[in-house]
C-alpha positions as CSV (number, residue, x, y, z in Angstrom):
1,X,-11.2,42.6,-115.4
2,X,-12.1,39.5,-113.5
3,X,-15.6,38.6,-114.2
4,X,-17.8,37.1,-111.1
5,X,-19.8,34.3,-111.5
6,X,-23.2,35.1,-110.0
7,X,-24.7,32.9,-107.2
8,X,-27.1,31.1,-108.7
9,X,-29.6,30.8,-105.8
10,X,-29.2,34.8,-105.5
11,X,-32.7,36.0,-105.7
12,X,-34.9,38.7,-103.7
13,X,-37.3,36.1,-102.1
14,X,-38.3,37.7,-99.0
15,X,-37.6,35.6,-95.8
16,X,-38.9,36.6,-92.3
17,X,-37.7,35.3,-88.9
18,X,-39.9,35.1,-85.9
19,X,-37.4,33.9,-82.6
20,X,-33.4,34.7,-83.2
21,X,-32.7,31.4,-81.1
22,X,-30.1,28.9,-83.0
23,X,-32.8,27.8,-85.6
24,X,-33.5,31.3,-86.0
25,X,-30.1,32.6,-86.3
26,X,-28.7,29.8,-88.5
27,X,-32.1,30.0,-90.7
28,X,-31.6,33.9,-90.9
29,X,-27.8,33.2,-92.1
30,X,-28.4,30.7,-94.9
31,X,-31.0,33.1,-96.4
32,X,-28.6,36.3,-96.5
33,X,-26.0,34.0,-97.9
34,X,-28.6,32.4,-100.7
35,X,-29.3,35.9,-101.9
36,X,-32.7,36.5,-99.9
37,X,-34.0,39.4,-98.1
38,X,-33.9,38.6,-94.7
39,X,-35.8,40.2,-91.7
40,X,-35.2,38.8,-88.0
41,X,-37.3,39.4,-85.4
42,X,-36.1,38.7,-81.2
43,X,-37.8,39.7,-78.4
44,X,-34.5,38.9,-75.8
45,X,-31.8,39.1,-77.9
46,X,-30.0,37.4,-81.0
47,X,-29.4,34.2,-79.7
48,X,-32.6,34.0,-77.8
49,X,-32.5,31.8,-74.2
50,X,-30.4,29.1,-75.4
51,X,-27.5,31.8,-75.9
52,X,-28.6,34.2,-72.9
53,X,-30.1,32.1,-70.0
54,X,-29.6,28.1,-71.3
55,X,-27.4,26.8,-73.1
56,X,-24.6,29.2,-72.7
57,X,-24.3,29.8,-69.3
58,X,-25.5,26.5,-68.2
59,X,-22.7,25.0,-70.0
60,X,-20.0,27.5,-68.5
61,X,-21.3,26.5,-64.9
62,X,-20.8,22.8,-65.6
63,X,-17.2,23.6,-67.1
64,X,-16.4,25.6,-63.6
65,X,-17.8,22.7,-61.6
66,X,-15.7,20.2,-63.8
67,X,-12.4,22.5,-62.9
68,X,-13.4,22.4,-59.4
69,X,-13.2,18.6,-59.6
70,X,-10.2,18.6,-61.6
71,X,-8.7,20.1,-58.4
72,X,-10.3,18.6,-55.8
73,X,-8.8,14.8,-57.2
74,X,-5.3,16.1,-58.8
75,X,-3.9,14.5,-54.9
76,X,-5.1,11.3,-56.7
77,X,-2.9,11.9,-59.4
78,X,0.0,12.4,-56.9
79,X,-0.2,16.9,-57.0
80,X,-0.6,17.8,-53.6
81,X,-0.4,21.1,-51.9
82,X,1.6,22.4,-49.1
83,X,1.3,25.4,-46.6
84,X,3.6,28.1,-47.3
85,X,7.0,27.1,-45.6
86,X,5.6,23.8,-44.7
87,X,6.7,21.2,-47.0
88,X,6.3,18.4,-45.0
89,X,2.6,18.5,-44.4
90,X,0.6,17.7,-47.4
91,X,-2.5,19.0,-47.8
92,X,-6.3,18.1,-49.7
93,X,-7.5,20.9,-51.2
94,X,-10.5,22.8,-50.5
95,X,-12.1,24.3,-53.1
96,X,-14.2,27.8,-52.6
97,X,-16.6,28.8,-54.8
98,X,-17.1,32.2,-55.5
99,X,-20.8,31.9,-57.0
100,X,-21.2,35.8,-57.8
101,X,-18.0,35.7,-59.9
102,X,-19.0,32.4,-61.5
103,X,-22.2,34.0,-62.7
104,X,-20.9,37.3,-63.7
105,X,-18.3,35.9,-65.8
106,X,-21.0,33.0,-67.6
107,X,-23.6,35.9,-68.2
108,X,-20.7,38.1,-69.5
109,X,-19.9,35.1,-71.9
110,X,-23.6,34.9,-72.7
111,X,-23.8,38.5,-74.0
112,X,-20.6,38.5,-75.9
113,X,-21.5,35.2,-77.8
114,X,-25.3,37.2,-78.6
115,X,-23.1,39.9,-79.5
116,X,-20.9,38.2,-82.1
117,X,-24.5,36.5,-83.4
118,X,-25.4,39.6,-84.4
119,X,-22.5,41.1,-85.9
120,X,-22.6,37.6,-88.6
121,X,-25.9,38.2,-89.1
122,X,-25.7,42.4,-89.6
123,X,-22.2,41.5,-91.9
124,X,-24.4,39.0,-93.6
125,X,-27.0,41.9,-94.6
126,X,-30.1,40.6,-91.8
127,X,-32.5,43.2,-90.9
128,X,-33.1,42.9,-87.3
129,X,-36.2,44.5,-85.5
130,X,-36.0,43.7,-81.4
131,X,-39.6,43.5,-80.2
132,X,-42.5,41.1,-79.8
133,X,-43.6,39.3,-83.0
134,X,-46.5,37.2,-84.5
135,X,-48.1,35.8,-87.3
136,X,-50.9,38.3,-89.4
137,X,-51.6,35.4,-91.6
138,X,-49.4,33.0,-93.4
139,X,-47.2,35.5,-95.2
140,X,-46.5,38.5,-93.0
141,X,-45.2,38.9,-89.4
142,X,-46.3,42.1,-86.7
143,X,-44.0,43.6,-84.6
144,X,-44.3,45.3,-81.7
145,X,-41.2,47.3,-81.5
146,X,-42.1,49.4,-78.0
147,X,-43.3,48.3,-74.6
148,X,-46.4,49.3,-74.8
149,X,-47.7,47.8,-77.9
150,X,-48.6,50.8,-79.7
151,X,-45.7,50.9,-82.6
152,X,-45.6,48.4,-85.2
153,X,-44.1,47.4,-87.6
154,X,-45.4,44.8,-90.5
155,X,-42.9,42.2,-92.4
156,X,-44.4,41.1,-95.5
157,X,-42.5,37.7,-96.7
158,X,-42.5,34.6,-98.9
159,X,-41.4,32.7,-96.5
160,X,-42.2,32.9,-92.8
161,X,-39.9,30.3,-90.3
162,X,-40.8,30.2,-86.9
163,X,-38.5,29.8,-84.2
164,X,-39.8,30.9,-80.8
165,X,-38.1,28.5,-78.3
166,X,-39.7,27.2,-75.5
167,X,-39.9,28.2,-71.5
168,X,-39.4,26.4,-68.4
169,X,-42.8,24.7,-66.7
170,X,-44.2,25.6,-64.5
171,X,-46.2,24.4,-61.4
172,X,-49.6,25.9,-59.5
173,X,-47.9,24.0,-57.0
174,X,-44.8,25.2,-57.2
175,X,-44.4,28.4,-58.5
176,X,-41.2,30.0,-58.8
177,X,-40.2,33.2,-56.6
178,X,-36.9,33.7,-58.1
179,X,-35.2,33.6,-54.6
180,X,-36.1,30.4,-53.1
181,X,-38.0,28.5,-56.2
182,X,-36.2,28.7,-59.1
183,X,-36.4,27.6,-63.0
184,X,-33.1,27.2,-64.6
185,X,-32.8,30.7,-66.3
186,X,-32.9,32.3,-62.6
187,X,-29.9,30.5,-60.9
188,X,-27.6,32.9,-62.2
189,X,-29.2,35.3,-59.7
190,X,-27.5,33.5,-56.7
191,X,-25.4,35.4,-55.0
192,X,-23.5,32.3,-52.9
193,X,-23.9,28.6,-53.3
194,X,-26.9,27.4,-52.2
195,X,-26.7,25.5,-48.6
196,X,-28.9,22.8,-49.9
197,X,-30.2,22.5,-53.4
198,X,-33.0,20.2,-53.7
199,X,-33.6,19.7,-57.7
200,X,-37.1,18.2,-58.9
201,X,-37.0,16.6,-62.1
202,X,-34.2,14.0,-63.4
203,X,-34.3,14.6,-66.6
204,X,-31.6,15.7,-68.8
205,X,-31.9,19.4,-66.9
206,X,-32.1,17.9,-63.5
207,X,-29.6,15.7,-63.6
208,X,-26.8,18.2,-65.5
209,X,-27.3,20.8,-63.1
210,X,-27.8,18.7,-59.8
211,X,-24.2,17.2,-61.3
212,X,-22.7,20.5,-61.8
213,X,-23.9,22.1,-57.9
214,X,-22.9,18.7,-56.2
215,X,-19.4,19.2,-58.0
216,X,-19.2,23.1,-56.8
217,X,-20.0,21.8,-53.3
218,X,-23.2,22.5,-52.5
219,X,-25.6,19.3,-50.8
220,X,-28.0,18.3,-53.4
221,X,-31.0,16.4,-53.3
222,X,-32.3,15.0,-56.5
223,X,-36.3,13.7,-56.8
224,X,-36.9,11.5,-59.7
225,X,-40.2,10.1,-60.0
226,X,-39.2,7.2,-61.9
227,X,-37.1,4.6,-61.4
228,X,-33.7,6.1,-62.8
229,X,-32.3,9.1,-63.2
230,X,-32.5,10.1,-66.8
231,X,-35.7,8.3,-67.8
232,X,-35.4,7.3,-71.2
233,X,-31.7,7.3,-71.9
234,X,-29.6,3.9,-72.0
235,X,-29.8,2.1,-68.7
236,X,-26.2,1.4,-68.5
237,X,-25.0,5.1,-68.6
238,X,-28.1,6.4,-66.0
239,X,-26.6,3.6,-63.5
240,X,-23.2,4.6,-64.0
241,X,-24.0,8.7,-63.1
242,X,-26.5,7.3,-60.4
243,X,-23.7,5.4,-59.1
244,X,-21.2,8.6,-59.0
245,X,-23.9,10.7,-57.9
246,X,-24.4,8.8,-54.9
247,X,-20.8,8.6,-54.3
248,X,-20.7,12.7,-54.1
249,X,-22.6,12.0,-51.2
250,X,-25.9,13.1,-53.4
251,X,-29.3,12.0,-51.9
252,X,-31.4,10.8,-55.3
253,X,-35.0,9.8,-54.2
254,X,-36.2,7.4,-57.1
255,X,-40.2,6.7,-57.4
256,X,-40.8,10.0,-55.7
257,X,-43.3,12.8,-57.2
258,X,-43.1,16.4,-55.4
259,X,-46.7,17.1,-55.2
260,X,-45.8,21.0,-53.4
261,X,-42.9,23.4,-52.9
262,X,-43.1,25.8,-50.7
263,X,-41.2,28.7,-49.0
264,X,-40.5,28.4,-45.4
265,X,-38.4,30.0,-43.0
266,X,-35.0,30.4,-43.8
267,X,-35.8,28.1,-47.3
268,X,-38.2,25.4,-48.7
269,X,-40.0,22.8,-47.8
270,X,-41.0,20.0,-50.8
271,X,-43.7,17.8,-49.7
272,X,-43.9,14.0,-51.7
273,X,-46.7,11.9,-52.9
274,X,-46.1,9.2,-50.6
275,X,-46.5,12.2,-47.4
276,X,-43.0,12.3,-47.0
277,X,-41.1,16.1,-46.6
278,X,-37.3,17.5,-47.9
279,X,-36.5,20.6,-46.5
280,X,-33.3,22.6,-48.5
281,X,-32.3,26.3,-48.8
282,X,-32.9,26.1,-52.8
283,X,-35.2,24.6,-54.9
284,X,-34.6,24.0,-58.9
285,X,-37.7,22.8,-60.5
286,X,-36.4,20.8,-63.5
287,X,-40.1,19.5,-65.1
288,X,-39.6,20.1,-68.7
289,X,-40.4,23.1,-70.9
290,X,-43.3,24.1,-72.8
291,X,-43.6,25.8,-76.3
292,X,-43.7,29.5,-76.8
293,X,-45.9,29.2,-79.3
294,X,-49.2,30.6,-77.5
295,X,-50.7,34.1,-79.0
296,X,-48.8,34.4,-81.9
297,X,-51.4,34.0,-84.5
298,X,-50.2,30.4,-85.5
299,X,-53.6,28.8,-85.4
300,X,-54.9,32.1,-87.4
301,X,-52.7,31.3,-89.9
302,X,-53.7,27.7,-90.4
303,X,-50.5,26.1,-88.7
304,X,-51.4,23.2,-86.9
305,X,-50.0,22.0,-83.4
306,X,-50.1,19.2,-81.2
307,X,-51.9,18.9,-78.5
308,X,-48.8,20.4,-76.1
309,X,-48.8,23.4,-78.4
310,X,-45.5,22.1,-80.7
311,X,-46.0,22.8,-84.0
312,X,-46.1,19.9,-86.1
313,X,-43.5,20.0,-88.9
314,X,-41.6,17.6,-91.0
315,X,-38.1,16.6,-92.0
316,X,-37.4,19.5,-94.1
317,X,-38.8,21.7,-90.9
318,X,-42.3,22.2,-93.0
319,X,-45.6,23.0,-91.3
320,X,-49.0,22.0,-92.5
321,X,-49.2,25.6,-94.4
322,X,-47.2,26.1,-97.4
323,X,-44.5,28.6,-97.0
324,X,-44.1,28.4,-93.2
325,X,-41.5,27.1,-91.7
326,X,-40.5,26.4,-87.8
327,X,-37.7,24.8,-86.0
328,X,-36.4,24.3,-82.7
329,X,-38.2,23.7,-79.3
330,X,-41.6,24.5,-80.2
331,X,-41.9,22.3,-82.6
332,X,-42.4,18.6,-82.2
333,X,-38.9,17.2,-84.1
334,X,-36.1,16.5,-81.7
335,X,-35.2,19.7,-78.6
336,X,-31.5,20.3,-79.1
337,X,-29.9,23.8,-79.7
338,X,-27.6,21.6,-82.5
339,X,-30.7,19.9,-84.1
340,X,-32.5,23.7,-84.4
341,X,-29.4,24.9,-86.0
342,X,-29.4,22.2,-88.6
343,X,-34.0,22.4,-88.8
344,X,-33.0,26.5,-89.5
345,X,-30.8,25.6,-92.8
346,X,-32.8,22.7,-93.7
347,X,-36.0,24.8,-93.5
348,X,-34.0,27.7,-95.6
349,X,-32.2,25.7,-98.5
350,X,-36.3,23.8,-99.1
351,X,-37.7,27.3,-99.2
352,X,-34.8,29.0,-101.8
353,X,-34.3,25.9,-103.7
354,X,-31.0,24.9,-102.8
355,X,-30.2,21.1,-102.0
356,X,-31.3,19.2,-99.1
357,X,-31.3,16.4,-97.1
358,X,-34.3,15.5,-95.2
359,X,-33.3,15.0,-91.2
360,X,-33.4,11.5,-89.8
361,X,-33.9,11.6,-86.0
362,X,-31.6,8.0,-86.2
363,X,-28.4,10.1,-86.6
364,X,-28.9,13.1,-84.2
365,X,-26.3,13.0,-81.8
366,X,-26.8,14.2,-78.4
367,X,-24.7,15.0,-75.3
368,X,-25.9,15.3,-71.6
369,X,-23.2,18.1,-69.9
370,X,-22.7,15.6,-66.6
371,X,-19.4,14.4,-64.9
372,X,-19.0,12.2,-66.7
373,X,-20.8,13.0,-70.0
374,X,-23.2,11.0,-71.6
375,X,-23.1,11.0,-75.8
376,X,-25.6,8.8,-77.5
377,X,-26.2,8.4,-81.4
378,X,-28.7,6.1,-83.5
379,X,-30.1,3.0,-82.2
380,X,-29.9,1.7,-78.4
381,X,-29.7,-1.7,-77.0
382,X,-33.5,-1.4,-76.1
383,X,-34.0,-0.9,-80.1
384,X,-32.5,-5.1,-80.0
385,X,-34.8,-5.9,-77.1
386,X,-37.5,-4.9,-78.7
387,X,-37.1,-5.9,-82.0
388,X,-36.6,-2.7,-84.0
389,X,-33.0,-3.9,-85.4
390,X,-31.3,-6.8,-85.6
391,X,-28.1,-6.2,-84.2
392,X,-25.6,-7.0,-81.6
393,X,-23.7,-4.8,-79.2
394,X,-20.5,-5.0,-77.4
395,X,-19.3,-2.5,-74.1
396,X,-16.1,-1.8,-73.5
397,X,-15.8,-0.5,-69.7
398,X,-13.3,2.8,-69.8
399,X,-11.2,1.8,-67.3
400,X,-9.5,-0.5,-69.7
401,X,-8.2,2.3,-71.4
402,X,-4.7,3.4,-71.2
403,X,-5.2,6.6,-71.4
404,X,-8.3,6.2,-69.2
405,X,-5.9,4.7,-66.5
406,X,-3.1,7.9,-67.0
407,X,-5.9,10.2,-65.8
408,X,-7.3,8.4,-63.4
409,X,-10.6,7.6,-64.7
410,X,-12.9,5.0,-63.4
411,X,-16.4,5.5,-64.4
412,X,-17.4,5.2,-68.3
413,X,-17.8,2.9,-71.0
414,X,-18.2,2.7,-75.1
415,X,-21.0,0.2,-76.4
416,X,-21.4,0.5,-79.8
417,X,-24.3,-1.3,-81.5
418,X,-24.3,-2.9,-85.2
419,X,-27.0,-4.9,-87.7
420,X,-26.0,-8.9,-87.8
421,X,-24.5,-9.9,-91.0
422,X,-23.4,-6.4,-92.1
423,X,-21.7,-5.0,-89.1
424,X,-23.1,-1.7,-90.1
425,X,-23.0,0.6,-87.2
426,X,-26.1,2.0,-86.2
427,X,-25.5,3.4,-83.1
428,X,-23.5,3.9,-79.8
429,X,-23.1,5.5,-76.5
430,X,-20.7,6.7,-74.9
431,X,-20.0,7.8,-70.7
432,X,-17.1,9.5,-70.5
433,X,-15.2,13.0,-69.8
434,X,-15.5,14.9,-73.3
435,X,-18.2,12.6,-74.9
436,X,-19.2,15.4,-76.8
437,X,-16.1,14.9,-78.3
438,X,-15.8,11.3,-78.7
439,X,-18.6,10.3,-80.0
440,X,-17.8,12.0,-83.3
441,X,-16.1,9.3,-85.2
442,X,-19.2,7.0,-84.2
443,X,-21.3,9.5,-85.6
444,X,-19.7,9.7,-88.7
445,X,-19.6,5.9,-88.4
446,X,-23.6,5.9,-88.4
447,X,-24.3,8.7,-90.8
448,X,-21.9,7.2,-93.5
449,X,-23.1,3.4,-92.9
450,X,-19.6,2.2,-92.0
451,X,-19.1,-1.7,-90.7
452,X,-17.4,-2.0,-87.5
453,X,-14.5,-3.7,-89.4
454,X,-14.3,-0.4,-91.4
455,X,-14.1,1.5,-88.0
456,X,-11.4,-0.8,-87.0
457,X,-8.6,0.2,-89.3
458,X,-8.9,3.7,-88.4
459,X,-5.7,4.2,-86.8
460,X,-6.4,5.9,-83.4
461,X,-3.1,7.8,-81.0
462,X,-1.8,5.3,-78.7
463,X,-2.6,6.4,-75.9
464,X,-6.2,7.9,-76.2
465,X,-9.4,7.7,-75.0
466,X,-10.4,7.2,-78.8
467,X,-8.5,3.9,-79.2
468,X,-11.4,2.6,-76.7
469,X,-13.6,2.9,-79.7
470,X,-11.4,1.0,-82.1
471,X,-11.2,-1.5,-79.7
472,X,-14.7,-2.5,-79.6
473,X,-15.0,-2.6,-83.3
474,X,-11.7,-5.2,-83.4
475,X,-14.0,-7.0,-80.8
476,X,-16.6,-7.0,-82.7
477,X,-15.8,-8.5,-85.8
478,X,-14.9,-11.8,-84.1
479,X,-19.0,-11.6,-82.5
480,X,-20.3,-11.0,-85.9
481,X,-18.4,-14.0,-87.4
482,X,-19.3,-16.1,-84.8
């Protein structure tokens, strides 16, 4: 008879889950597999909005726009097309876009991603209550498990971890209808592509779906009120997607703050700061989210927030009261379904015992879903400008690469950024098709504290979009030296 070894983080701790989001769901996880009880509670479903109305779908439209592309330039790569019993005409393509079928099949893939959440976590052993939770105090959660309010039930747990999400802003002066003015998790009501699609906000929502509509064929007008799009990312990469942007025949009005939206006749009317009017048929406000933290008896409970209403926590996902956890968008770490995920185990393995690593915002890696992508990791060349590290950087343009050249890609670059002396990488960018993908390595690079000569005999497929990354380190070794 084989004899089991028993886990030795199994224990009956009691762990409660307010918000079944990524943090939530990947929190939940860790503590069935360490041994706890675990209780999850979600008001929209296992996955919360990042699954169902965000992340998911979101991310499904861009890869339809991206195939529409794909078609619209394969005549560049010498595929054309030919009317039946015509082949001596060639034609371009038109693309059509059925919009309904787009969104019926991305909130279709929505569900059945939720749905598989919840399978792991009912295999795994979670309890899950659907209904409205909140805080009774630092060690229990309520739950309001009917519409009306009137059945509850109460979680008692030695460890609470909160993970709510957050919701799209929203304007007095621009309130969303749903038809006309929309937030981001009501565009998959459209029933045709909009006519004109006037997005407000450049950051990283505004631009990703202002790319992905442009790309489907719709006229788009994008209002930044700075003076890029993407405010805050590396200047390079936001010149490179303004650049493409306005070559899609995309209208982007920098320095220009909507002060109104409003529904007229047949669609909207957006009136400037400056006095100046865009009429569209659609109108996307893209202004940032805000925490869902509101009436949930956090500040009962002692848990302190910032002034926005994130909860303050720290690298192990810790609030200021002992035994409460939160991760995700309402708290004031990093917003990025990937960097919940990793807050949700963090927060778990602290709480049970098990062995963790503290997160470092220096090595999150994040992607903006444009055409082209936009990956980022560690430290930027503004961190050299302004004396935070003392590094060098070199940029390779993509259009050098062969494989880059094969697929007929013009706009990108890698620039990868390392200390003086050591050649320690300790950061990069990348603008590319599939940056998510490529910026891996360079991630791995930063994480493990790899030179850029170490980088540099990593053999990469000839030919490869990679092998523009082990390019730049060979360069680099001669600017280090020199």
């Amino acid at each position: 008879m084989e004899i089991m070894s028993p886990n030795p983080f199994a224990n009956r701790q009691r762990v409660a889950v307010l918000g079944g989001g990524p943090g939530g769901y990947e929190a939940a996880l860790a503590a069935a597999q360490l041994g706890a009880e675990v209780t999850l509670v979600e008001r929209v479903g296992v996955g919360g909005s990042a699954v169902l109305t965000d992340v998911v779908p979101s991310k499904s439209l861009i890869a339809t726009a991206d195939a529409a592309v794909a078609i619209a330039e394969a005549s560049d790569l010498g595929v054309q097309f030919y009317a039946k019993g015509d082949k001596d005409r060639p034609l371009k393509p038109e693309v059509a876009i059925n919009l309904a079928a787009v969104n019926k099949r991305l909130l279709a893939l929505a569900r059945q991603q939720s749905d598989d959440m919840r399978t792991a976590l009912a295999d795994a052993g979670v309890r899950i209550l659907s209904g409205q939770g909140r805080l009774d105090g630092p060690g229990a959660i309520v739950v309001a498990t009917d519409d009306g309010g009137t059945d509850f039930d109460r979680i008692e747990a030695d460890t609470v971890v909160v993970a709510v999400g957050a919701s799209p802003r929203e304007l007095d002066s621009a309130k969303p209808d749903g038809k006309r003015i929309l937030t981001w998790t009501q565009l998959y009501d459209m029933r045709a592509l909009p006519e004109h699609l006037i997005v407000v906000g450049s950051g990283v929502t505004g631009a990703e779906f202002a790319s992905a509509y442009m790309n489907l064929g719709a006229k788009v007008t994008l209002i930044s009120s700075r003076d890029q799009v993407l405010p805050g990312e590396d200047e390079d990469a936001a010149k490179v997607l303004e650049k493409v942007f306005t070559r899609g025949g995309m209208q982007v009005l920098s320095k220009s703050r909507a002060q109104s939206v409003e529904v007229v006749a047949g669609g909207v009317l957006v009136t400037l700061s400056d006095g100046r009017t865009v009429e569209g048929s659609h109108c996307l406000m893209a202004v940032g989210s805000i925490p869902n933290t509101a009436g949930i008896g956090l500040e009962e409970a002692g848990v302190e927030l910032t002034g926005s209403g994130h909860i303050r926590v720290n690298r192990v996902a810790r609030t200021s009261v002992s035994g409460v956890y939160a991760v995700g968008d309402c708290t004031d770490f990093f917003p990025l379904a990937s960097v919940a995920s990793m807050q949700g185990r963090t927060a778990v393995f602290h709480a049970l015992g098990d062995i963790v690593i503290p997160l470092d915002q220096r090595k999150i890696t994040a992607n903006i879903f444009t055409a082209p992508e936009i990956a980022t990791i560690g430290m930027g060349e503004k961190d050299i400008a302004d004396g935070t590290v003392d590094g060098f950087v070199y940029k390779l343009p993509l259009a050098a690469n062969p494989r880059a050249k094969m697929m007929g890609i013009k706009d990108g670059f890698v620039k990868l950024i390392a200390q003086k002396g050591s050649g320690t990488v300790v950061g990069g960018v990348i603008v590319a098709p599939k940056a998510s993908e490529l910026i891996y390595p360079i991630a791995l690079a930063v994480e493990r504290r790899l030179t850029a000569d170490q980088v540099s005999r990593v053999f990469a497929a000839y030919p490869s979009l990679s092998g523009s990354i082990t390019d730049a380190t060979r360069a680099m070794h001669l600017m280090n030296i020199s």
